[in-house]
C-alpha positions as CSV (number, residue, x, y, z in Angstrom):
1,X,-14.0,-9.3,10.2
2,X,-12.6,-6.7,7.6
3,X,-14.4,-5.6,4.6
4,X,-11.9,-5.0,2.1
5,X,-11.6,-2.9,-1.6
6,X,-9.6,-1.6,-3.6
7,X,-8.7,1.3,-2.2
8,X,-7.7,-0.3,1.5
9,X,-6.7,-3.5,0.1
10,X,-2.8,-2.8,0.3
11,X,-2.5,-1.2,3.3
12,X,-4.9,-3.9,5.2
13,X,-3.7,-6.9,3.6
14,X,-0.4,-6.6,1.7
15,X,1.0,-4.5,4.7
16,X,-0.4,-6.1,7.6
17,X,1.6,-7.0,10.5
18,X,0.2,-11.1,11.1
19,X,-1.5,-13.1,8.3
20,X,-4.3,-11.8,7.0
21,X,-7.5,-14.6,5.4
22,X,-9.1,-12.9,2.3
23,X,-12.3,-14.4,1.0
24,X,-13.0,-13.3,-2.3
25,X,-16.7,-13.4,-2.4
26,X,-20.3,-12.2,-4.0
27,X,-23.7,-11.4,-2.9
28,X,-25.4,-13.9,-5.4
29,X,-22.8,-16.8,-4.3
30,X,-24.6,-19.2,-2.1
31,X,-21.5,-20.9,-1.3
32,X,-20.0,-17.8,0.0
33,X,-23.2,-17.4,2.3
34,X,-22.5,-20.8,3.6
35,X,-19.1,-20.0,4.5
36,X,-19.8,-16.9,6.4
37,X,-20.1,-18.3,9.9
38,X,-17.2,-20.6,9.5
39,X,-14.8,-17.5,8.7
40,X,-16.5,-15.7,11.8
41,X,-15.7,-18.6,14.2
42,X,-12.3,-18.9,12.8
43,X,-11.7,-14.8,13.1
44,X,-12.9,-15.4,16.4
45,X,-10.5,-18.0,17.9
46,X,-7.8,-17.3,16.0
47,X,-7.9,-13.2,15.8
48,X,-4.5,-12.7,17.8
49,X,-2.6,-14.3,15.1
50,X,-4.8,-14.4,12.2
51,X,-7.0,-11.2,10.6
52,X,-10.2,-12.3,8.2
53,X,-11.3,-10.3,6.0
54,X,-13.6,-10.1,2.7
55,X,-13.3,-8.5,-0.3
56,X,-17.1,-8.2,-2.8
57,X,-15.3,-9.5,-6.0
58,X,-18.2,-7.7,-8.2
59,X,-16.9,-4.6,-6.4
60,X,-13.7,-4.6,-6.3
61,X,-12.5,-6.6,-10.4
62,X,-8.9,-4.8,-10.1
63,X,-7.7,-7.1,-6.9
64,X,-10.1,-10.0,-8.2
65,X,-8.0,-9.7,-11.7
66,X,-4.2,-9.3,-10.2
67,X,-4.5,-12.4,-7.9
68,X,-6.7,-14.6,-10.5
69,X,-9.4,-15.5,-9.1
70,X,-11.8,-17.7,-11.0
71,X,-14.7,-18.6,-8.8
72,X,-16.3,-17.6,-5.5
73,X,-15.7,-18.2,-3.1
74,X,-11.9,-18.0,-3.4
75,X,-9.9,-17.6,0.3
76,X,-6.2,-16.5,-0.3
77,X,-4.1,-16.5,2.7
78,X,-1.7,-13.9,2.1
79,X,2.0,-13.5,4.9
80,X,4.2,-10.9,4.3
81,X,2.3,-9.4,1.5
82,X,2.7,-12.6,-0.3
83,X,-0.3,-15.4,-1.2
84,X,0.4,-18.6,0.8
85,X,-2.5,-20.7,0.2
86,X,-5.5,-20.3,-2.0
87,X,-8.4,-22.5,-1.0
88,X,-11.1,-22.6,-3.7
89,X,-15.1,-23.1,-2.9
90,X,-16.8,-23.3,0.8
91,X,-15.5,-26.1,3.0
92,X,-16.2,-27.2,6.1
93,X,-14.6,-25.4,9.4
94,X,-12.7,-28.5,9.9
95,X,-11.6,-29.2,6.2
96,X,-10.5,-25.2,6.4
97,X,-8.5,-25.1,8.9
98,X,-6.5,-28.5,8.0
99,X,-5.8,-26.6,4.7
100,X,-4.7,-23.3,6.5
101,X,-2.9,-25.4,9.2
102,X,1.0,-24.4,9.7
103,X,0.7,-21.0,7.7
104,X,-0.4,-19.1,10.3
């Protein structure tokens, strides 16, 4: 898994060469805690055509502020530098990849 910020965010997301799964996340979110593993597991079966990374929203406002994120945790699923899907709150593996399924 990537960790993202604003300073490698373009190159690793916007100009990536497969889909790339951002979770917009922050240390005090239990939520985003909960979540952790699931994005692992995913990263893990699906890292030939799918790259997972996470960007600290506390850390990094600018990129939290130009995609409009409201909560954490927030996954976008950005394709050819462009958001696909935007998945709001933790979910289960299961629900997650349903929601992802045919965008990557």
């Amino acid at each position: 898994m990537i960790t993202l910020t604003s300073e490698n965010f373009d190159d690793r997301v916007l100009g990536a060469g497969k889909p790339v799964l951002v979770e917009f996340w922050a240390e005090w979110c239990p939520p985003c805690k909960m979540i952790a593993p699931i994005l692992e597991q995913i990263e893990a079966e699906y890292g030939d055509r799918l790259t997972v990374g996470k960007l600290n929203g506390d850390e990094n406002t600018d990129i939290v502020t130009r995609y409009g994120v409201m909560g954490f945790p927030t996954l976008n699923l950005y394709r050819d530098g462009e958001v696909v899907r935007q998945i709001v709150g933790a979910k289960s593996k299961r629900m997650l990849l349903a929601d992802l399924d045919g965008h990557f």
